[in-house]
C-alpha positions as CSV (number, residue, x, y, z in Angstrom):
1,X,-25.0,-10.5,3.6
2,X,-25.9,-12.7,5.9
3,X,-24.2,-12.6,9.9
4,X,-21.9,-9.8,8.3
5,X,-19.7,-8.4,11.1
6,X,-18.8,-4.9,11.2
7,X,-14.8,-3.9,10.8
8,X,-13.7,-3.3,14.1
9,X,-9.6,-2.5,15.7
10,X,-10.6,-4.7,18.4
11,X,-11.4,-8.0,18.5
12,X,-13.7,-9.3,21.7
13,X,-13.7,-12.8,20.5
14,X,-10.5,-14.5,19.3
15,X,-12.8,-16.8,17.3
16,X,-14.6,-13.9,15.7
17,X,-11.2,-13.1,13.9
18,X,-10.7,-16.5,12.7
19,X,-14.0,-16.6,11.1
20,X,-14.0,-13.4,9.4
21,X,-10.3,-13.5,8.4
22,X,-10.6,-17.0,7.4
23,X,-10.4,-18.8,3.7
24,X,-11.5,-17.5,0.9
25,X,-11.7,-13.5,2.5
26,X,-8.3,-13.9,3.4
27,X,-7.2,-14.9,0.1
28,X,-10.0,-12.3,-1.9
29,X,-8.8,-9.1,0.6
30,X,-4.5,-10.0,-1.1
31,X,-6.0,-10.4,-4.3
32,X,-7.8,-7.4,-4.5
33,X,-5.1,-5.4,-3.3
34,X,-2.0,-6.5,-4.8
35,X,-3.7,-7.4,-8.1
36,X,-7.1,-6.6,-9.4
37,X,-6.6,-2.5,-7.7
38,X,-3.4,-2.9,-9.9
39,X,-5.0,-4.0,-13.1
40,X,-8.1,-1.7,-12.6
41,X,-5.9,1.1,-11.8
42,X,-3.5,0.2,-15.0
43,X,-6.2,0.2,-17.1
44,X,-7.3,3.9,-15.9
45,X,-3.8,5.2,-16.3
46,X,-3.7,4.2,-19.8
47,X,-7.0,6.6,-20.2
48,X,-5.8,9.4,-18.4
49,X,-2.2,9.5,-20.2
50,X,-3.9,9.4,-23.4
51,X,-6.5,11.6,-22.3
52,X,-3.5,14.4,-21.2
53,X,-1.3,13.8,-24.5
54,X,1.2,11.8,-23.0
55,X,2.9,8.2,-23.3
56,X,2.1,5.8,-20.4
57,X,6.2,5.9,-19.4
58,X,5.7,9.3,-19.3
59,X,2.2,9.5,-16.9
60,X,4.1,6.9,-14.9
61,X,6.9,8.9,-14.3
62,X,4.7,11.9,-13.0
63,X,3.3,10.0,-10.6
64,X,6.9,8.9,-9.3
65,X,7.6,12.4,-8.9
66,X,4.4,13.3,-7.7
67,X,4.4,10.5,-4.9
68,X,8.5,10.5,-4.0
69,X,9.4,14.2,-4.7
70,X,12.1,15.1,-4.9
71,X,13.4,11.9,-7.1
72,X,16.7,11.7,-8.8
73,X,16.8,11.1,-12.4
74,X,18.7,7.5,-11.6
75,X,15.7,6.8,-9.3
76,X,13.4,7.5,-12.4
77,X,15.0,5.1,-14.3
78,X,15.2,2.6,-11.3
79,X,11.5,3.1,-11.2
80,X,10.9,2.7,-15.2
81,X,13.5,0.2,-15.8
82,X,14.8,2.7,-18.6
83,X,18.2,3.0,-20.1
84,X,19.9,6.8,-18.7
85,X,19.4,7.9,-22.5
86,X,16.0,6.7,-22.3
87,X,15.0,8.6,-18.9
88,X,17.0,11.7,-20.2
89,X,15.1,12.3,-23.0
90,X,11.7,11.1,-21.4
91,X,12.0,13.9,-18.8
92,X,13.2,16.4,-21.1
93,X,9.7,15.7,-23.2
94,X,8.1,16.1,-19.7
95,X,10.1,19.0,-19.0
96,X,9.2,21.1,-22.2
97,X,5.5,20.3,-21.9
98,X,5.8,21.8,-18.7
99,X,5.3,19.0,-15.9
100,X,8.7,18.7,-15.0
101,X,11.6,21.0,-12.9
102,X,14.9,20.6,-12.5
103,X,16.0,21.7,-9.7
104,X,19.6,21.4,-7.5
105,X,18.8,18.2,-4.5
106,X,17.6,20.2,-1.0
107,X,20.8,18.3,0.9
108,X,23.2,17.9,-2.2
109,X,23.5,20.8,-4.4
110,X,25.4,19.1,-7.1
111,X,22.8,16.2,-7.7
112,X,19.9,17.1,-10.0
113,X,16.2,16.2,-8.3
114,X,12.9,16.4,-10.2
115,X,10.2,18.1,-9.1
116,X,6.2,18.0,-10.2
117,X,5.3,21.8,-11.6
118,X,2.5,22.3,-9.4
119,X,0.4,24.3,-11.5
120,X,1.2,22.7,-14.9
121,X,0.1,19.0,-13.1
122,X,-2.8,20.2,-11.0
123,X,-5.9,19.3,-13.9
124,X,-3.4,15.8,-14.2
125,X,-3.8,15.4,-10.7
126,X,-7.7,16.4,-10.5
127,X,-8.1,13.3,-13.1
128,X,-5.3,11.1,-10.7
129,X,-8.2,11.7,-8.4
130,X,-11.2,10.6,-9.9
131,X,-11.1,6.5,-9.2
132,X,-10.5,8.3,-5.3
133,X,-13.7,9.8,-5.8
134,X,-15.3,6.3,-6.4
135,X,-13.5,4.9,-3.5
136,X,-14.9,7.7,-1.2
137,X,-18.1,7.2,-2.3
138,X,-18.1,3.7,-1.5
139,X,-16.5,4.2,1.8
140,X,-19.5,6.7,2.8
141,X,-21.8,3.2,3.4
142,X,-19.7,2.3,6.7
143,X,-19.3,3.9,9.6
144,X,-16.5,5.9,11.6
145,X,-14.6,2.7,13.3
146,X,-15.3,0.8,10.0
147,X,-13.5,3.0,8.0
148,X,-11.0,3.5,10.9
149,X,-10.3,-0.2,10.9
150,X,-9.6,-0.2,7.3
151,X,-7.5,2.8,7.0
152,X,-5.4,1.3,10.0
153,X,-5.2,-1.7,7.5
154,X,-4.7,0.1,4.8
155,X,-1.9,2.2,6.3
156,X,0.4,-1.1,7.5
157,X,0.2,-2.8,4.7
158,X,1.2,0.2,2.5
159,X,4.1,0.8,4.9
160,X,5.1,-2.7,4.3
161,X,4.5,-2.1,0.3
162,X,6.5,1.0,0.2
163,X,9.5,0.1,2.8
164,X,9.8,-3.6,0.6
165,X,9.9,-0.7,-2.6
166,X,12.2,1.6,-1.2
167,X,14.4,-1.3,-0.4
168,X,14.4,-3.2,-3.5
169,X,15.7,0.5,-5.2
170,X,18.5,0.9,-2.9
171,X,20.0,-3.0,-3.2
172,X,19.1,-2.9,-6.8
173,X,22.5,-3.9,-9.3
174,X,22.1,-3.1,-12.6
């Protein structure tokens, strides 16, 4: 590409910043991350649920555990917009194929969280990790304060993603 600036945390020039996060890059860099990452990653998830003998609900509700441990059951079916029936018996599938504990909450005994089985999940999670792979391999053609820049990038707007999340579950009526 032509005049292509490197990614920088610092900005010399305050037109420099307009240019490159002007337009079209503005609008491309939001798409790409709140919707074609989603679809692309969708699309995998279906693969690798299929791939490990499991419904999509119930690959998606490993990775809720995997990423909030430890998650209540009601939090599960917050997540998965499922009936308490529903989640009941989606997690007891999960726990007899082994994915799944039940254990008593680490600050509430009498509440029930979930919990990944570490050993049972880890070839799920070595799958979980191949698009990372990919990602890595493409991040290897930039250097140090390139990827720097980004992962500070990528770091605030996942804090803003996962705080709008967490919030959304607490204030949710249903």
């Amino acid at each position: 590409m032509p005049n292509k600036q490197p990614l920088t945390t610092v900005w010399t020039e305050p037109e420099a910043r307009d240019e490159v996060l002007s337009g079209h890059m503005q609008n491309d860099i939001v798409r790409m991350m709140l919707r074609q990452f989603d679809v692309y990653l969708e699309a995998n998830k279906h693969q690798l649920a299929r791939a490990a003998g499991l419904s999509l609900n119930e690959y998606k509700a490993l990775e809720f555990v995997l990423e909030l441990k430890p998650l209540s059951p009601g939090r599960l079916a917050q997540l998965l917009d499922l009936s308490p029936s529903g989640t009941q018996a989606l997690i007891t599938r999960l726990e007899n194929a082994g994915y799944l504990l039940r254990k008593p909450h680490p600050r509430d005994g009498r509440m029930t969280s979930l919990y990944p089985n570490q050993e049972r999940c880890k070839r799920l999670m070595g799958d979980m990790d191949l698009p990372a792979q990919q990602v890595m391999q493409a991040a290897a053609h930039y250097n140090p304060k390139q990827i720097t820049a980004l992962y500070e990038f990528l770091l605030k707007s996942l804090e803003h993603l996962r705080q709008d999340a967490l919030d959304r579950l607490k204030h949710k009526t249903t």
